[in-house]
C-alpha positions in Angstrom: 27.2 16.4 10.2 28.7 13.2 11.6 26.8 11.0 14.3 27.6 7.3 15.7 25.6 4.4 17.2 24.6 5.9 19.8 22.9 2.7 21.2 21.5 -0.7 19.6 19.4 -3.4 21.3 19.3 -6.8 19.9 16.5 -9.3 21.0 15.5 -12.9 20.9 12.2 -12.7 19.8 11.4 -16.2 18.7 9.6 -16.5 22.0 7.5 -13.6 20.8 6.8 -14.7 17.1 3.3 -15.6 16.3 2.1 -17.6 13.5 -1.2 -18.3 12.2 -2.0 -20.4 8.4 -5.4 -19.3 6.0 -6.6 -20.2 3.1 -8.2 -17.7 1.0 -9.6 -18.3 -2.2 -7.9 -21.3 -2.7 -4.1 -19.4 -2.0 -2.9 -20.7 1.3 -0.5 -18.6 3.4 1.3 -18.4 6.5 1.7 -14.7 8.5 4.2 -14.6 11.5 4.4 -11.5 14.2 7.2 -10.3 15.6 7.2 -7.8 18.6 9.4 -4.5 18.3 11.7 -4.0 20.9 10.8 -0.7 22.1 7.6 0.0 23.0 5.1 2.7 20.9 7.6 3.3 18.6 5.9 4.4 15.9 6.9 2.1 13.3 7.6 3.3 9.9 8.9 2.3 6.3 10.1 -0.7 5.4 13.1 -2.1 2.8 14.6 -5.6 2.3 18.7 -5.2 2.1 20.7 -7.9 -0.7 21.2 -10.0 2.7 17.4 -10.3 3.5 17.6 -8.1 6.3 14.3 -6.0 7.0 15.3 -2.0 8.0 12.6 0.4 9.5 12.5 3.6 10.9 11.0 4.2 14.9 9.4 8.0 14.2 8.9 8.1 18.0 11.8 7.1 19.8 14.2 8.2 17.1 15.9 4.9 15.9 16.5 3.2 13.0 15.7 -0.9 13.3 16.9 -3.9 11.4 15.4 -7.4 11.8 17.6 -10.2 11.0 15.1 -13.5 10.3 18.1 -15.7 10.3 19.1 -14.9 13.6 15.6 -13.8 14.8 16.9 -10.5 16.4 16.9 -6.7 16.2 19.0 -4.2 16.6 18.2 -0.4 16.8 20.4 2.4 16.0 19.5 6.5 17.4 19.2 8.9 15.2 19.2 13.1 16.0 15.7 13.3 14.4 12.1 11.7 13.8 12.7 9.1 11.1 9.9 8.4 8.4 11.2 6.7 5.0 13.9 4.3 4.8 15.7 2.9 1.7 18.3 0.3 0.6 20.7 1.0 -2.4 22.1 -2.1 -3.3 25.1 -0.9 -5.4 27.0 0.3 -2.3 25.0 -1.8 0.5 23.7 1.2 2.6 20.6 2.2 4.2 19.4 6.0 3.3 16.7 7.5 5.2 14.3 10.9 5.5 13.8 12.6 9.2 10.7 14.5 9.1 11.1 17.2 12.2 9.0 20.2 11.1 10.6 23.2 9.9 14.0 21.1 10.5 14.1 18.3 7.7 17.2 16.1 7.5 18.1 12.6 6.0 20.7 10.2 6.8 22.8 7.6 5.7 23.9 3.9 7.8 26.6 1.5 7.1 25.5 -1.4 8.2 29.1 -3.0 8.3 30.4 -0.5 11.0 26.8 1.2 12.5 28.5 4.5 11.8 25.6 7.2 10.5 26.1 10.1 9.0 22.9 13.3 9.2 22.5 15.6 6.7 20.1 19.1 7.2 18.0 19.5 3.9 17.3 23.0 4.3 13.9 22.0 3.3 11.1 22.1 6.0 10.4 18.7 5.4 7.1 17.9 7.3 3.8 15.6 7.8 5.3 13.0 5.9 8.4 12.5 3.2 8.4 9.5 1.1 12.2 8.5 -0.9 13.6 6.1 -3.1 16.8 5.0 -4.1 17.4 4.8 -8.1 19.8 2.7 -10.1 22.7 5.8 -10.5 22.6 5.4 -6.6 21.0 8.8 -6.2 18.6 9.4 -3.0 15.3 11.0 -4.2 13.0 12.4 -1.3 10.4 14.9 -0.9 7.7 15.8 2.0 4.0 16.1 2.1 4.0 19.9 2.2 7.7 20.9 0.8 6.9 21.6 -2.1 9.9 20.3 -3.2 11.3 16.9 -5.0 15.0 16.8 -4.4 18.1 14.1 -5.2 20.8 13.5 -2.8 24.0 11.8 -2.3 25.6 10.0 0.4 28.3 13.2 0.5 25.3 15.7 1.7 24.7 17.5 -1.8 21.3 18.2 -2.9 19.5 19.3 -6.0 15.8 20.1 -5.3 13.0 20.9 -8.5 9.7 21.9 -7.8 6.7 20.6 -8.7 4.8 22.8 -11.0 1.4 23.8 -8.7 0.7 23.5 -5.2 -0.4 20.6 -3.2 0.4 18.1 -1.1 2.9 15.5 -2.7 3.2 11.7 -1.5 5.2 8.8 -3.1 8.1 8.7 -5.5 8.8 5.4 -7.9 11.1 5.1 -10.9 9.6 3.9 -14.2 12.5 1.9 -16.7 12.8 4.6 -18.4 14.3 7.0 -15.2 11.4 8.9 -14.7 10.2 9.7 -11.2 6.4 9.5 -10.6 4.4 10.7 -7.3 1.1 12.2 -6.3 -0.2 15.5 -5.6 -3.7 16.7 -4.3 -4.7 19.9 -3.4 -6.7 20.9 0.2 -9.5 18.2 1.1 -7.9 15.8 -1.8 -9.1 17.5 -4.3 -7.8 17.4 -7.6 -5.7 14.2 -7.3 -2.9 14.0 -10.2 -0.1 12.0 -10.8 2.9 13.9 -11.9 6.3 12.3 -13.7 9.3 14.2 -13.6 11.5 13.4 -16.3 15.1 13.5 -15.1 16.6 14.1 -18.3 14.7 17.4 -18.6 14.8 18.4 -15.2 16.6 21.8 -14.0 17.7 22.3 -10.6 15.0 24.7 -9.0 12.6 25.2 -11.7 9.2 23.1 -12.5 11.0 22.1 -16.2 10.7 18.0 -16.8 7.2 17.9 -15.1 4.0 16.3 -16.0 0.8 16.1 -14.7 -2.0 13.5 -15.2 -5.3 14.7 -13.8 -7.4 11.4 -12.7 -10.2 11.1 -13.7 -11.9 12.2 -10.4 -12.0 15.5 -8.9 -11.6 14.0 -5.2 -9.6 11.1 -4.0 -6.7 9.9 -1.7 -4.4 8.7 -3.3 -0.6 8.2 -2.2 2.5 6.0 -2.5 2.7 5.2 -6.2 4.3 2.2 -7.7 6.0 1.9 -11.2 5.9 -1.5 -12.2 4.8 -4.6 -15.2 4.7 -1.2 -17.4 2.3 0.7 -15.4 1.9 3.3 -12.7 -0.1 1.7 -9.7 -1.3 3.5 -6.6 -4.0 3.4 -3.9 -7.7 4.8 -4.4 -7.6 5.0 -0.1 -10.9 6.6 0.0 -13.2 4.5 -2.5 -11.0 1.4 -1.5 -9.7 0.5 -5.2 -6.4 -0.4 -6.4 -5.6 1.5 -9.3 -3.4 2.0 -12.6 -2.0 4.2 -15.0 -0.4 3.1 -18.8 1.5 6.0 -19.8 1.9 4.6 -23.2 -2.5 4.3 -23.6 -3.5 7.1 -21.1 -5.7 4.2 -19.7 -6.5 3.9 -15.7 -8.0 1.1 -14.4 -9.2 0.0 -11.3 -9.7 -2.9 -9.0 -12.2 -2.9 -5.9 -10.9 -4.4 -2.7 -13.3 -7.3 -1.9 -13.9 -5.6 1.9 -15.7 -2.4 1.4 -13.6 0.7 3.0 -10.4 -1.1 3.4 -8.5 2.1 3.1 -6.0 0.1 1.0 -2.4 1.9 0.9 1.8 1.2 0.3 2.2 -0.8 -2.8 4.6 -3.8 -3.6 5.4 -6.2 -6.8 7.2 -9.7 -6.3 8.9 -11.6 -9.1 5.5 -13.3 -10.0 3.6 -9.6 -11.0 1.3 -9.6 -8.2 0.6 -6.4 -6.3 0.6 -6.9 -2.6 -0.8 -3.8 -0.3 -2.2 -3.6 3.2 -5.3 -2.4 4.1 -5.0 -0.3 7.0 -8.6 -0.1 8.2 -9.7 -4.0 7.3 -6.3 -5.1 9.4 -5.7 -7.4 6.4 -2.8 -7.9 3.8 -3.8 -8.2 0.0 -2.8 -9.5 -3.4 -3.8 -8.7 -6.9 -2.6 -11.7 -9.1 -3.4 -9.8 -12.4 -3.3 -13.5 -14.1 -6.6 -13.9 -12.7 -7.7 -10.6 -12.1 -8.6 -11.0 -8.6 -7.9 -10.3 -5.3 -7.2 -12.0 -2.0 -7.2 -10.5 1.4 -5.2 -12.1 4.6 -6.7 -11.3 7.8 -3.9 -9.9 10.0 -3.8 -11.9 13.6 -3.5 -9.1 15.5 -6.9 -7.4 16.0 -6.6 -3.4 14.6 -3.1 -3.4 14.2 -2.8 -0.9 11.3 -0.9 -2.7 8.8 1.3 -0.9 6.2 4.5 -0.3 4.7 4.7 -3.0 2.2 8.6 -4.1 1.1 9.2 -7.7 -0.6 11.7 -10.2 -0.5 11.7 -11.1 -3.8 14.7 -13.5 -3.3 12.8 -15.4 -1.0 9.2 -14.7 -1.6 8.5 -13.3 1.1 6.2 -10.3 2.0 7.2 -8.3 5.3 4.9 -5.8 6.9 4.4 -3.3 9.4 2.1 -3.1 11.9 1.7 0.8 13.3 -0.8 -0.1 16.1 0.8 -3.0 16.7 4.4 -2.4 17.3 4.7 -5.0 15.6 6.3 -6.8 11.7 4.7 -8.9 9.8 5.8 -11.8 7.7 3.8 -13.1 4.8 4.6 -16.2 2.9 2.3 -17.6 0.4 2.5 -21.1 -0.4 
């Protein structure tokens, strides 16, 4: 179904932008704040358009936001239903995104030239959470916590669902160079954490055909959001505060201990330089594996519990943007 604009705000904020320098461990960075417009919105997802624009979805108010940092201003567009992940395609320059309503998931699809969106119903009860991404054939890829389902989109309405081949709770989905999706499952309690790839070449509408499934090598763990990326499959060890990876071609994982104990570290990103950046939700910092060195680097959040997450890069501009739940509030990171 069709919808407009129904409203947008826009909003000076540079009176509200806060900006603090660190040093850590000898990489110096600077992190601005940025209010939201709307109060307890319930910030969510992040993506960085061709333009350097910063989208994210409001889960509580029912909007979809965009941050312009050259004009320092927002604007926020309604939506019918709770928002949750938000994407950019870049071939045709607009912004997808999932709306989580239990028992009633939809997703949806913004020009940003004319602020017309369009709503789709999934027929999927999409709910908890749903995680998406947008891959090169300009497909929209989207599933939800409990759906039991992956599915692909287009900007038309028509969706093709598959369906993971055991039950569990499903979180993340990333595409390797090769076209394959990857995301995580666990089963009640997090046990039995697993990645699974789907290969898409395999895949058959409806059926569990083209799946994989890589048991970690733990029989309890939270893990969620994967990244495909410098060859490998990364993802979050939330629960013993590691960041870890997968080589599909070795079978290796390895893992990498955030320096603050029970950081609940969570929503990976790569810049153009191979480092992993990641927020770390309960430590209220931002932080940075540089894999040259093997190390990594925390940056202390100004706000005090803020609940950072929802990692996207500018990798045009080396810049790392943020979102701060608790806050109501973005984040920018630049490291100098």
């Amino acid at each position: 179904m069709k919808s407009k604009v129904v409203s947008f705000m826009a909003l000076i904020i540079g009176l509200s932008a806060v900006s603090i320098s660190q040093d850590v461990l000898g990489a110096s960075a600077t992190i601005t704040e940025y209010n939201f417009p709307t109060p307890s919105s319930a910030v969510r997802g992040s993506a960085v358009d061709s333009s350097g624009r910063v989208w994210f979805t409001e889960q509580d108010v029912k909007k979809i936001a965009m941050f312009n940092p050259g004009s320092g201003t927002f604007k926020e567009y309604s939506v019918n239903f709770a928002p949750w992940c938000i994407s950019y395609n870049v071939l045709n320059g607009l912004v997808y995104f999932t709306e989580g309503d239990y028992s009633n998931g939809h997703y949806g699809v913004l020009n940003p030239t004319t602020g017309a969106i369009s709503e789709f119903p999934t027929g999927i009860a999409v709910a908890s959470s749903v995680e998406c991404t947008i891959t090169p054939n300009r497909y929209f890829w989207f599933n939800g916590w409990d759906s039991q389902t992956v599915s692909r989109a287009d900007k038309s309405g028509h969706i093709v669902s598959y369906i993971p081949p055991y039950f569990g709770y499903t979180s993340g989905l990333t595409e390797d160079p090769e076209g394959n999706l990857w995301l995580t499952i666990v089963g009640w309690y997090e046990y039995n954490p697993t990645l699974l790839k789907l290969d898409t070449k395999l895949a058959h509408p409806g059926t569990s055909t083209g799946f994989t499934a890589i048991p970690l090598p733990t029989n309890q763990e939270t893990i969620r959001q994967p990244l495909a990326a410098l060859g490998k499959i990364w993802f979050p060890m939330m629960s013993s505060s590691k960041i870890a990876s997968y080589d599909p071609t070795t079978g290796v994982f390895e893992t990498f201990p955030t320096p603050t104990p029970n950081a609940i570290p969570q929503s990976l990103a790569v810049d153009r330089w191979g480092r992993i950046w990641f927020a770390e939700v309960q430590a209220n910092k931002i932080g940075m594996l540089d894999l040259r060195t093997r190390t990594i680097s925390e940056f202390p959040v100004p706000t005090p519990n803020s609940s950072p997450g929802y990692i996207a890069v500018d990798i045009n501009k080396d810049v790392v943007w943020f979102i701060e739940s608790s806050g109501n509030k973005i984040g920018k990171l630049i490291l100098r």
